[in-house]
GUGUTI-250525 format. One line per 3 residues: number of its first residue (from 1); their letters; for each residue x, y, z of N, C-alpha, C, O. Coordinates in steps of 0.001 Angstrom, whole numbers. Atoms other than C-alpha are relative to their C-alpha. Last residue first. Layout:
N
NUM) a) X/Y/Z/X/Y/Z/X/Y/Z/X/Y/Z  ...
***
This chain:
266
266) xxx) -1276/-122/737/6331/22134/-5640/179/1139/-721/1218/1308/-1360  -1126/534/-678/3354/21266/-3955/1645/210/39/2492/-116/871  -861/903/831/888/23905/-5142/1458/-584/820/2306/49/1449
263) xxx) -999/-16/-1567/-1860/25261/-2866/1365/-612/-1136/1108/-1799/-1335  -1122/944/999/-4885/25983/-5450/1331/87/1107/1452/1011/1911  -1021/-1068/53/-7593/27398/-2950/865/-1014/-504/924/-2170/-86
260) xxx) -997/1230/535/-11281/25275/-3745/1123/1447/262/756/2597/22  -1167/-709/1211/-13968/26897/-1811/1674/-629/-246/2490/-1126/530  -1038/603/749/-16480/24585/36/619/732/-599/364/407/-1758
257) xxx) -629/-594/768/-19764/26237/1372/1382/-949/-11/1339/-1739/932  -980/-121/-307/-22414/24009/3331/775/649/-1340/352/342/-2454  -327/-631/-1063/-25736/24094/4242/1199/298/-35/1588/1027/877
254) xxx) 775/-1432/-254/-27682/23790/809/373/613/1682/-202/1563/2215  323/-853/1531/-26559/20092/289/-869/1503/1076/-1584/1585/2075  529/-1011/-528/-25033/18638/3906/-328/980/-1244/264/2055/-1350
251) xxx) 312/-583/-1370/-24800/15147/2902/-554/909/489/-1672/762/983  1555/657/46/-24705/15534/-748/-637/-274/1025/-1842/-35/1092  841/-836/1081/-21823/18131/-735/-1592/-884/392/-2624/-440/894
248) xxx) 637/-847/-779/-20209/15751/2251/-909/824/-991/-2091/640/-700  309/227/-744/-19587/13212/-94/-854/981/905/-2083/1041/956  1615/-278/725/-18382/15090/-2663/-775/-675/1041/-1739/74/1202
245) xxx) 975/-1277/-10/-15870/16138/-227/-916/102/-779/-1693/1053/-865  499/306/-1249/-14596/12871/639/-995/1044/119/-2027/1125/787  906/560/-449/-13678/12301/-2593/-1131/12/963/-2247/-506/924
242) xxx) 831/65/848/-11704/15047/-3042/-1183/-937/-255/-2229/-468/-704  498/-1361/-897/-9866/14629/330/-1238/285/-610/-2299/387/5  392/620/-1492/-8398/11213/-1331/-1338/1032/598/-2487/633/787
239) xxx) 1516/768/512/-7665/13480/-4680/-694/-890/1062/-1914/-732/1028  496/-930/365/-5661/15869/-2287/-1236/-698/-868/-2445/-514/-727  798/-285/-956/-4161/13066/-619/-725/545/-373/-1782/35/-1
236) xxx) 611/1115/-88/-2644/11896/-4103/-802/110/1231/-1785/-627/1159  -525/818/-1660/-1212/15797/-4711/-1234/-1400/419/-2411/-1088/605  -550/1101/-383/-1205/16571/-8228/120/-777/1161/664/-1857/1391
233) xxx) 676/1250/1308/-3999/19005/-8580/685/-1414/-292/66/-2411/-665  -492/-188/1431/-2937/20470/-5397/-638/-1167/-1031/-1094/-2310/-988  133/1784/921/-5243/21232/-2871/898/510/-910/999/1630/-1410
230) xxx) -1180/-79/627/-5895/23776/75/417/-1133/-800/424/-2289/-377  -900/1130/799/-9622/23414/589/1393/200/-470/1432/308/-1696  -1489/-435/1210/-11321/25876/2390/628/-641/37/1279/-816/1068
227) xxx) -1201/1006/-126/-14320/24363/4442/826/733/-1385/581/764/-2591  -672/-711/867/-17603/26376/5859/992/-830/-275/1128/-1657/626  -1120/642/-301/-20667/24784/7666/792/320/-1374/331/185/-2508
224) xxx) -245/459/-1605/-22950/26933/8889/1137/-130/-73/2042/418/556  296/1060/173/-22882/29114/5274/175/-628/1638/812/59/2436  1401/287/-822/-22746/33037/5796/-783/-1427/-21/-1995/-1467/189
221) xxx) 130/206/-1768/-19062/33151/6113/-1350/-129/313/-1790/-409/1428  171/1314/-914/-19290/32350/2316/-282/-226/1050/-940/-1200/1415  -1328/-311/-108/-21044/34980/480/251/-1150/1181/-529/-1687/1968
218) xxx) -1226/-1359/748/-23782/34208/-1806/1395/511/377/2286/868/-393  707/-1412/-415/-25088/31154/277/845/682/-1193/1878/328/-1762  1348/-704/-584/-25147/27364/-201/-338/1045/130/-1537/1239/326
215) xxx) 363/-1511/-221/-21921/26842/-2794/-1566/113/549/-2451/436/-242  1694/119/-578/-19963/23996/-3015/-678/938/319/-149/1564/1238  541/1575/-25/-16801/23178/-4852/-1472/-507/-168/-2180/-1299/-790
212) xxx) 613/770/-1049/-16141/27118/-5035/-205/-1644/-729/-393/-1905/-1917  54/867/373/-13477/28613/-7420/-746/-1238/1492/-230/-2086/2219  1860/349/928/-14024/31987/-6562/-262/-1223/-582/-1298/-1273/-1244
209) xxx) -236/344/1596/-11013/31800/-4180/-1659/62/-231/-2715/-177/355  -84/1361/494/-11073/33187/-929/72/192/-702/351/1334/-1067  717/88/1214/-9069/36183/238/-424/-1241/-822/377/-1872/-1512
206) xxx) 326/-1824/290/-8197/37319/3759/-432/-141/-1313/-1230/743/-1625  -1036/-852/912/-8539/33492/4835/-152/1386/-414/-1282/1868/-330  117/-2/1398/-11693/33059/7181/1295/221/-744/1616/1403/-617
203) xxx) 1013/-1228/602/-10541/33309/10810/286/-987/-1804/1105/-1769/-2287  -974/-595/866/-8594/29630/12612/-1265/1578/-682/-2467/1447/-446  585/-475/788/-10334/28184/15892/906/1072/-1155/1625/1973/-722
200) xxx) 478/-1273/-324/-7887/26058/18004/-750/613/-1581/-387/224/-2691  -797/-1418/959/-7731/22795/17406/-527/975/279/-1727/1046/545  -819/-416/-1227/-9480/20349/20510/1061/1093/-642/1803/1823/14
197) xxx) 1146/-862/-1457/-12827/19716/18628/1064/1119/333/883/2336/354  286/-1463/1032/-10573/18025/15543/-629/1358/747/-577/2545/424  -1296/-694/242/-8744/16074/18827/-639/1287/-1010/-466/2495/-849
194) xxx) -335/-882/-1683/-12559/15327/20136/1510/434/-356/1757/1467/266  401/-1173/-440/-13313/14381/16717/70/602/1005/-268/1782/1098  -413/-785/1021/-10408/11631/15710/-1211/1508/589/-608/2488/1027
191) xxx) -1218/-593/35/-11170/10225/19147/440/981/-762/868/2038/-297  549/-956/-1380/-15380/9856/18566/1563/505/286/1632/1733/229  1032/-1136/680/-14116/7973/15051/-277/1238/1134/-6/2407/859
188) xxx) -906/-658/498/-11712/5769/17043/-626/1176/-703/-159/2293/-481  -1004/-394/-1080/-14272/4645/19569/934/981/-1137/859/2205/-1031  187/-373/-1041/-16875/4054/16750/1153/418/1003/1590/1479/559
185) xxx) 1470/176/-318/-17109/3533/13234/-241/703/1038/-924/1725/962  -154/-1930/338/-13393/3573/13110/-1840/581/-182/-2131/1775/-265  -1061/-478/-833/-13379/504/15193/-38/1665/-649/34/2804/-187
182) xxx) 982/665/-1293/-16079/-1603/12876/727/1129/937/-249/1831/1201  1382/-713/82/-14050/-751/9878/-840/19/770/-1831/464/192  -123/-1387/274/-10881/-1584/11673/-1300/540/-822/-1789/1570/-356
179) xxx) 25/-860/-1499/-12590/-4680/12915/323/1372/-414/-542/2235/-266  1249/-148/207/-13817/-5665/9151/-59/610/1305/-954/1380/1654  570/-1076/1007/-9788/-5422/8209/-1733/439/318/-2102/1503/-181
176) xxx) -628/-1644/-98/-8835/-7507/10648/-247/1220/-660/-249/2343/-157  580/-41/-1326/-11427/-10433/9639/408/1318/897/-356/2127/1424  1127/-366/109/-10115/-10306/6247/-937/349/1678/-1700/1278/1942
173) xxx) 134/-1900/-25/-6624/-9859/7826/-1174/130/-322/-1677/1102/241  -232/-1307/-1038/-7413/-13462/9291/232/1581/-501/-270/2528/105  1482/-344/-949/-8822/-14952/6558/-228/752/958/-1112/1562/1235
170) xxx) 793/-1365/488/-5981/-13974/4340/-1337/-433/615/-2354/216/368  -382/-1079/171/-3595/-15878/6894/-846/947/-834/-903/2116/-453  596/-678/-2047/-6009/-18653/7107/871/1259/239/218/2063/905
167) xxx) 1463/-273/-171/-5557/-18773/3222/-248/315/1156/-804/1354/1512  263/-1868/1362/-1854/-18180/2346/-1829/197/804/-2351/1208/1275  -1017/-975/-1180/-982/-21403/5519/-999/1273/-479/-1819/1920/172
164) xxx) 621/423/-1349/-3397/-23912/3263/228/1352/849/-691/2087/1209  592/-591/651/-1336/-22353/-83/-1044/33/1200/-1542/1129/1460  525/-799/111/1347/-23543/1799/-974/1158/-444/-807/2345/-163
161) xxx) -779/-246/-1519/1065/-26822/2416/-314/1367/204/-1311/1711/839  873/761/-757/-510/-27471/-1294/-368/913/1793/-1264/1611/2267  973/-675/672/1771/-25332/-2948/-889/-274/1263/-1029/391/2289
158) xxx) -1093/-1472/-92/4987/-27198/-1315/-1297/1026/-24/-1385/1733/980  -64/-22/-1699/2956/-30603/-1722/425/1642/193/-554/2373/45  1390/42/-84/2334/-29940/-5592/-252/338/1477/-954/1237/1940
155) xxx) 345/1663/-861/5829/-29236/-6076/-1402/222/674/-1687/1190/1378  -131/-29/-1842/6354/-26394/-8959/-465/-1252/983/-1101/-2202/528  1856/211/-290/7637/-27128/-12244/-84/-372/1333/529/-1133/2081
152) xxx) 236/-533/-1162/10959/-25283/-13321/-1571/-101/600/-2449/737/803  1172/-536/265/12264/-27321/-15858/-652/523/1223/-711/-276/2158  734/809/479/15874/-28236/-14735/-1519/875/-272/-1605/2022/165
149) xxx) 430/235/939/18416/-26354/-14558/-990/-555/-889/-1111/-589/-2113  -276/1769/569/18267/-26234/-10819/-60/645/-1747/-754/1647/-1924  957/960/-144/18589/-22258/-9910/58/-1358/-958/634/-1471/-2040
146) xxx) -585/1516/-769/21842/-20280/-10401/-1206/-809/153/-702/-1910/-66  -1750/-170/470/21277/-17366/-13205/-319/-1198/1043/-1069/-2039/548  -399/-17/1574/17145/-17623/-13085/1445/35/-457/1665/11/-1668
143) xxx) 800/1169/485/17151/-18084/-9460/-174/-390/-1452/-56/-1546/-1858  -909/1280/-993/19457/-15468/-8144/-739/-1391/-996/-106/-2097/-1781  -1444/-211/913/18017/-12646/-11342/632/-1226/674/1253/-1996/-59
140) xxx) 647/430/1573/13937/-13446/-9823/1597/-339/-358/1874/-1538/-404  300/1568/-486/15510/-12941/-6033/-554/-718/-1135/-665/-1941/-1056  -1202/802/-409/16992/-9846/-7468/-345/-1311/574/539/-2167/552
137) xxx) -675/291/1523/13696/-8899/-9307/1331/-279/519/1879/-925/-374  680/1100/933/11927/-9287/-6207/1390/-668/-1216/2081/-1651/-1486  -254/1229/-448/14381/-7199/-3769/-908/-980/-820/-493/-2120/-612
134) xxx) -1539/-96/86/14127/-4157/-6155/444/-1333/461/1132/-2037/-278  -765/-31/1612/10375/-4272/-6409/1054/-307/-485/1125/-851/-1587  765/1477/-284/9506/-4909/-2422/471/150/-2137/1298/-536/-2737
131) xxx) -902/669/-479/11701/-1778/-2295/-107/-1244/-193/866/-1998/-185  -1434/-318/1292/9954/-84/-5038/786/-730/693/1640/-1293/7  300/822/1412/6567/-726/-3280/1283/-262/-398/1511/-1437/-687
128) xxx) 406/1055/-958/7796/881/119/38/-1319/-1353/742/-2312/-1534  -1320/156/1/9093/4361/-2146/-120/-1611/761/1018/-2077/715  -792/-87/-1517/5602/4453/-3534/1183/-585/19/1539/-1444/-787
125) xxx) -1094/1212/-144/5940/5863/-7307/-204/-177/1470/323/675/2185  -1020/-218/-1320/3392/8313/-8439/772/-1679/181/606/-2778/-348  -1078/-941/359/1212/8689/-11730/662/421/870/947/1618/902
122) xxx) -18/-376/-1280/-1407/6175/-10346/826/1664/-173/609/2653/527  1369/-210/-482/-2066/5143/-14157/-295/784/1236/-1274/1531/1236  752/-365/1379/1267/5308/-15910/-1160/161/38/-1716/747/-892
119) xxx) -810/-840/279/4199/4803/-12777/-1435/594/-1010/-1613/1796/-812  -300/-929/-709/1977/2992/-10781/242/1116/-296/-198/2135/238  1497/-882/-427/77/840/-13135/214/1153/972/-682/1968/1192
116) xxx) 788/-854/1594/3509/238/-15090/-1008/884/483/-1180/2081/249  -710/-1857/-193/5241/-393/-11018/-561/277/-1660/-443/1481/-1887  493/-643/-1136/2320/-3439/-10685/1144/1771/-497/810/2942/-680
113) xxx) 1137/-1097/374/2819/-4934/-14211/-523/1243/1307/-1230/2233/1121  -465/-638/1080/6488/-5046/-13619/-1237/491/-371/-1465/1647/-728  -711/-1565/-948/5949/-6433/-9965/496/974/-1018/1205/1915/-663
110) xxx) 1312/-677/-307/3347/-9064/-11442/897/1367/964/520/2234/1752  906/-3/305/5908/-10747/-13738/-1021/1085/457/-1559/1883/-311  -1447/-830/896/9072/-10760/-11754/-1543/763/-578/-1958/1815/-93
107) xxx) 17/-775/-905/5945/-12893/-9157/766/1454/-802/389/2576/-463  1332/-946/-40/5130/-14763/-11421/276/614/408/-36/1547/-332  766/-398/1420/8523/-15579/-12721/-1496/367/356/-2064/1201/-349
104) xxx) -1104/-959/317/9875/-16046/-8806/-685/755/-1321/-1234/1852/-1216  308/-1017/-607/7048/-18595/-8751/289/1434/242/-558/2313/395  1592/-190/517/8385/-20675/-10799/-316/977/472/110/2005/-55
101) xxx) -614/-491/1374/11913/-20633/-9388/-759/628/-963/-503/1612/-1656  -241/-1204/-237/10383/-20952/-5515/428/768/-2090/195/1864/-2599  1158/-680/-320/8564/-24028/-6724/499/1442/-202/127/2163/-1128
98) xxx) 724/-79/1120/11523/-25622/-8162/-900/947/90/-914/1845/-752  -951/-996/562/14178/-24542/-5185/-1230/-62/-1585/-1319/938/-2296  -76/-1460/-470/11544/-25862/-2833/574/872/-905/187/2039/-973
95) xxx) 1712/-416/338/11114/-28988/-4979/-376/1356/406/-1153/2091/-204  -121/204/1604/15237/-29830/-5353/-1527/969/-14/-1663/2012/-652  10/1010/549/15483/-28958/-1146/-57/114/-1518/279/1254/-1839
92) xxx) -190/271/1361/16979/-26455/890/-469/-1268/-455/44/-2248/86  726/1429/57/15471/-25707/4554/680/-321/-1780/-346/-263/-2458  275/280/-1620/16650/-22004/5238/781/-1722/-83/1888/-2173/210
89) xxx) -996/-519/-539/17049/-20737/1732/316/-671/1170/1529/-876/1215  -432/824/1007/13612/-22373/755/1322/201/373/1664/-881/851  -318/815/-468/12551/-20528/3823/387/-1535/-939/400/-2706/-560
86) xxx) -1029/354/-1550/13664/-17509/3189/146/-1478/461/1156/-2004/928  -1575/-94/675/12272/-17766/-921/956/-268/1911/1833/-1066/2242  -653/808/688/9083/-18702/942/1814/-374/-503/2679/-1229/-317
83) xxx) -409/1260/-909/8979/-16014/3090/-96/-1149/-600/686/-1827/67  -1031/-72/-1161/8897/-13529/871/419/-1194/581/1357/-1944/311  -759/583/1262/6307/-14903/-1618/1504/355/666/2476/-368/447
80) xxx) 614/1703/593/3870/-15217/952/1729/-66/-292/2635/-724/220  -315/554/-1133/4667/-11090/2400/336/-2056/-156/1107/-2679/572  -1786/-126/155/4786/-10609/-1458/-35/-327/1164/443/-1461/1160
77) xxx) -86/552/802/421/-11604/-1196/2020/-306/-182/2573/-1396/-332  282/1196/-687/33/-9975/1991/944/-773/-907/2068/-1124/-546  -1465/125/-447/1592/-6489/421/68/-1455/413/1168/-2007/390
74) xxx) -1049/449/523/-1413/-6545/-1457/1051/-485/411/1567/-1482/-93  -874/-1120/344/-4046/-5940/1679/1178/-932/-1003/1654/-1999/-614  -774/854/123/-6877/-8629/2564/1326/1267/-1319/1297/1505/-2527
71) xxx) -313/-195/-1494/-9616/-6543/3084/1458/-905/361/1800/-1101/1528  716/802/-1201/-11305/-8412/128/529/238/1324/358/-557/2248  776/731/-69/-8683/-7548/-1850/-1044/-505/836/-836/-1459/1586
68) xxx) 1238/657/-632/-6587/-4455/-1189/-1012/-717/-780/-1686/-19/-1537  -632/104/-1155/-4758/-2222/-2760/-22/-797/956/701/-566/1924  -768/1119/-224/-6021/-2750/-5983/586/-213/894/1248/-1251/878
65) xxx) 780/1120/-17/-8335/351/-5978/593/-1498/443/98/-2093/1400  444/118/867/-5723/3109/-4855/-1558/-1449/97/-2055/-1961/1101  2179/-261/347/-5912/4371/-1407/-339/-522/-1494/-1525/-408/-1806
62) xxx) 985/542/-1230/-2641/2998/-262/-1409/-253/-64/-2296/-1044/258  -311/1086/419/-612/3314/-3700/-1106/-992/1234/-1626/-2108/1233  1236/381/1261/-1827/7067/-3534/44/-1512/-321/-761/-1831/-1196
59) xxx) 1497/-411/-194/-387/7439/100/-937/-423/-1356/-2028/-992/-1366  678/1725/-169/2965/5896/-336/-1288/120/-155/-1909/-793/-700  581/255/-1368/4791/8867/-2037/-674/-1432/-68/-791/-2298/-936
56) xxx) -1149/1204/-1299/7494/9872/-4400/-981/44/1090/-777/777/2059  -403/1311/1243/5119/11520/-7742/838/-975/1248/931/-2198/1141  1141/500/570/3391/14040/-5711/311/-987/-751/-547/-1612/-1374
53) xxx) 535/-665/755/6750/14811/-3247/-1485/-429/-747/-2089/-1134/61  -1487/-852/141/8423/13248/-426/-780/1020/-1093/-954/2141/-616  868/-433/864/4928/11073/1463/1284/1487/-727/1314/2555/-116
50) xxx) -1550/-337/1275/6977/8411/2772/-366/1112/-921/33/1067/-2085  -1814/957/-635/5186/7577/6251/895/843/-1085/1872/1570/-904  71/973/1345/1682/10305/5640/1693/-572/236/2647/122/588
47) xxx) 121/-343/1464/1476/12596/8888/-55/-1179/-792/-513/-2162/-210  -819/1531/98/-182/11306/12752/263/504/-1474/-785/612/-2110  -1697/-633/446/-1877/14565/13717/1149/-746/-237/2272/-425/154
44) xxx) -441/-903/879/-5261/13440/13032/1561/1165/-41/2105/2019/-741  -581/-1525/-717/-4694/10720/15026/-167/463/-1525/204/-26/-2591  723/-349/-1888/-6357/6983/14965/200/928/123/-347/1304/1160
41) xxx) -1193/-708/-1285/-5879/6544/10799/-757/245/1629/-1922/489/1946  1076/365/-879/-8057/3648/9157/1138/658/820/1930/133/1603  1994/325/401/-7232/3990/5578/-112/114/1054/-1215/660/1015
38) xxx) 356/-1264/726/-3151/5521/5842/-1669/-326/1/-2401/646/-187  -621/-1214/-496/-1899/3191/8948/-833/1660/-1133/-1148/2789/-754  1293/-245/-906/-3952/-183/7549/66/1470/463/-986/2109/483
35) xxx) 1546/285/907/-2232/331/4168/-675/653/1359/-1184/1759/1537  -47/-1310/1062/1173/1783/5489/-1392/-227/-28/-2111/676/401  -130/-1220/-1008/1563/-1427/7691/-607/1176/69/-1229/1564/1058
32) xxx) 1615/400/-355/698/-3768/4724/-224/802/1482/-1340/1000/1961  1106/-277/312/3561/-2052/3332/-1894/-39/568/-2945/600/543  -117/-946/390/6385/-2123/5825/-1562/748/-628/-2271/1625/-135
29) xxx) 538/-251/-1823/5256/-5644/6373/-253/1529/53/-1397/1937/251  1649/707/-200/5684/-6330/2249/-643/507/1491/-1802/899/1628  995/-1070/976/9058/-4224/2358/-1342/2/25/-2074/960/273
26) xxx) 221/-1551/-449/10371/-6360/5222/-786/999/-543/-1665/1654/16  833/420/-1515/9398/-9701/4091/-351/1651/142/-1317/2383/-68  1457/-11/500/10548/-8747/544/-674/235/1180/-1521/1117/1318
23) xxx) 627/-1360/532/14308/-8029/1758/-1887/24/-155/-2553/903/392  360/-576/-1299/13948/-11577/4030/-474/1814/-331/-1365/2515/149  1092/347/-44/13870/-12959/361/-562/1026/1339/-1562/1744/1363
20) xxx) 627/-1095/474/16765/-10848/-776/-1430/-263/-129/-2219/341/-856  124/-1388/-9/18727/-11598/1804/-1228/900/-520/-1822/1899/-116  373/-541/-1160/17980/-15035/1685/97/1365/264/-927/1821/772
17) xxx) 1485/302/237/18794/-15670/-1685/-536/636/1422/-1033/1762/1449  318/-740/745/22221/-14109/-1263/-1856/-253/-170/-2731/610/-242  317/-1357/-664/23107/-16096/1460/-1000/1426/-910/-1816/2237/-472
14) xxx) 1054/300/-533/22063/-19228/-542/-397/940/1239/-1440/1070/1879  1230/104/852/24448/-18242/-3502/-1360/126/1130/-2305/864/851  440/-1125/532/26746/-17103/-1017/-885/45/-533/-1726/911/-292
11) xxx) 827/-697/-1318/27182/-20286/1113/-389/1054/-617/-1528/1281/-208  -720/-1255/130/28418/-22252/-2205/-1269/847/1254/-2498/911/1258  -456/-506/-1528/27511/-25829/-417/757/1423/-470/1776/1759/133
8) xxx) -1986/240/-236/25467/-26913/-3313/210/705/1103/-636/1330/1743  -708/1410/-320/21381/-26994/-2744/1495/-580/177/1948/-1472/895  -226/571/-1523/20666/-23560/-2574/31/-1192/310/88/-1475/1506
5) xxx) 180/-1453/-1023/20801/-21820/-5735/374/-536/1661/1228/-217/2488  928/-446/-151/21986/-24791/-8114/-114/1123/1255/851/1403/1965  -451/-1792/-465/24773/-25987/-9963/-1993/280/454/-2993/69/-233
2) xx) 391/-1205/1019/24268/-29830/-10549/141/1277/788/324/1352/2003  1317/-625/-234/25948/-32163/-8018/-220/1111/-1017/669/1920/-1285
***
C-alpha cells in the first residue's frame, strides 16, 4: 500500500490528523462564539473573552469588516474545514484523503493571508484566530509530508455532499444573525438600558480634557447629554466606541458634549 495519512494502519498518522482537525473545530466554535458574544452583547457587564493587551485581543478581529459574510461569521468557513479533516480521519478513503489534501492548501493559504491582515492592517493578533492558525498549518504539514502521493485533485462527490451540508449551515447563521439584529432591536436593547439605568450616578471628573469630540455649550456640565471618553489610541474597543460616537454627534447635534480623556493601556 502507498504511504498515506489515513489509509495505512500507522494509528498515529491518523491520530495526528484528527487532533489537529478536531483542534480547528474547537478554535472555529470558540470563534464564531466571540463574534456573536462581542456584536450583539446582552450585559453590559459581560467583559471582552481574550482581550490581554492592544495588540493580544479578540475584539478587533470581531468587529473588523471580514468578519462576517452575509451574517454568516468566518470561523463558519474553518468550522467546514475542521470537520472534514475529522471526518476524513474517522471514515478513511483515497478521495477523502485527496479532497482534504487540496483543500488543506487553500485553506494554509487563506490562514497566512488572514494573520498578514491581522498582524499589518488590524494591528492586533486574536489569541482564538492563532489557534485555528496553529492547528491549520499542522493539518496542512500531516498531509503534505504523509498524504497519497498522488496529484491532489479533489472528489467531485465529497465537494458536492458537502458543499450541500456548507450551504444550509450558512443559511442558517444567516437567518441567526438577522434574529440577533431583530433581538437587540428590542428585548435585549430595553435590558442593556435598564442595567445602564441601574449604575449609580458618577460627578464630572475634577479635570476634563480640552480635547472635545463634541461640543454644544462653552462649558460642559451645561450640555443635557454629557460623555467622557476614556480611550486609547491603540485600544480596538476604543475605535469600536469611536464609531459609535460619531453617530451619536449627528443624532443629538447641539445637545451633546463629548470630551476625549487619553487613558493609555500600557
Amino acid at each position: 500500500m502507498a504511504e498515506s495519512l489515513t489509509l495505512d494502519r500507522n494509528f498515529w498518522r491518523r491520530f495526528w490528523s484528527f487532533f489537529a482537525g478536531s483542534g480547528m473545530i474547537v478554535a472555529s466554535y470558540l470563534t464564531i462564539q466571540h463574534f456573536f458574544n462581542a456584536n450583539f452583547p446582552e450585559s453590559i457587564f459581560k467583559g471582552a473573552f481574550c482581550d490581554i493587551s492592544s495588540f493580544f485581543n479578540c475584539d478587533s478581529s470581531a468587529y473588523s469588516s471580514i468578519s462576517q459574510f452575509h451574517g454568516v461569521p468566518l470561523g463558519y468557513f474553518g468550522l467546514l474545514a475542521g470537520a472534514l479533516v475529522v471526518l476524513g480521519a474517522l471514515f478513511p478513503s483515497a478521495a477523502f484523503e485527496r479532497t482534504n489534501k487540496f483543500l488543506s492548501l487553500l485553506n494554509a493559504l487563506g490562514v497566512i493571508g488572514l494573520l498578514i491582515y491581522s498582524i499589518f492592517f488590524l494591528k492586533s493578533l486574536c489569541l482564538l484566530c492563532s489557534g485555528y492558525y496553529l492547528f491549520s498549518l499542522f493539518s496542512f504539514f500531516l498531509f503534505w509530508k504523509y498524504g497519497l502521493r498522488t496529484l491532489p485533485v479533489p472528489s467531485l462527490k465529497v465537494l458536492v455532499v458537502f458543499g450541500c451540508i456548507a450551504l444550509a449551515g450558512a443559511y442558517g447563521f444567516y437567518l441567526f444573525y438577522g434574529a440577533k439584529e431583530d433581538a437587540q432591536m428590542g428585548g435585549v436593547s430595553l435590558r442593556v438600558l435598564k442595567e445602564y439605568y441601574s449604575l449609580a450616578e458618577v460627578p464630572n471628573p475634577s479635570l476634563v480634557s480640552p480635547c472635545w469630540i463634541a461640543r454644544a455649550t462653552e462649558k460642559f456640565e451645561d450640555a443635557p447629554i454629557r460623555v467622557v471618553e476614556y480611550a486609547d489610541f491603540l485600544c480596538p474597543d476604543c475605535l469600536f466606541l469611536f464609531g459609535q460616537l460619531q453617530r451619536l454627534k449627528k443624532e443629538y447635534q447641539g445637545k451633546i458634549n463629548i470630551a476625549f480623556q487619553f487613558f493609555p493601556l500600557e
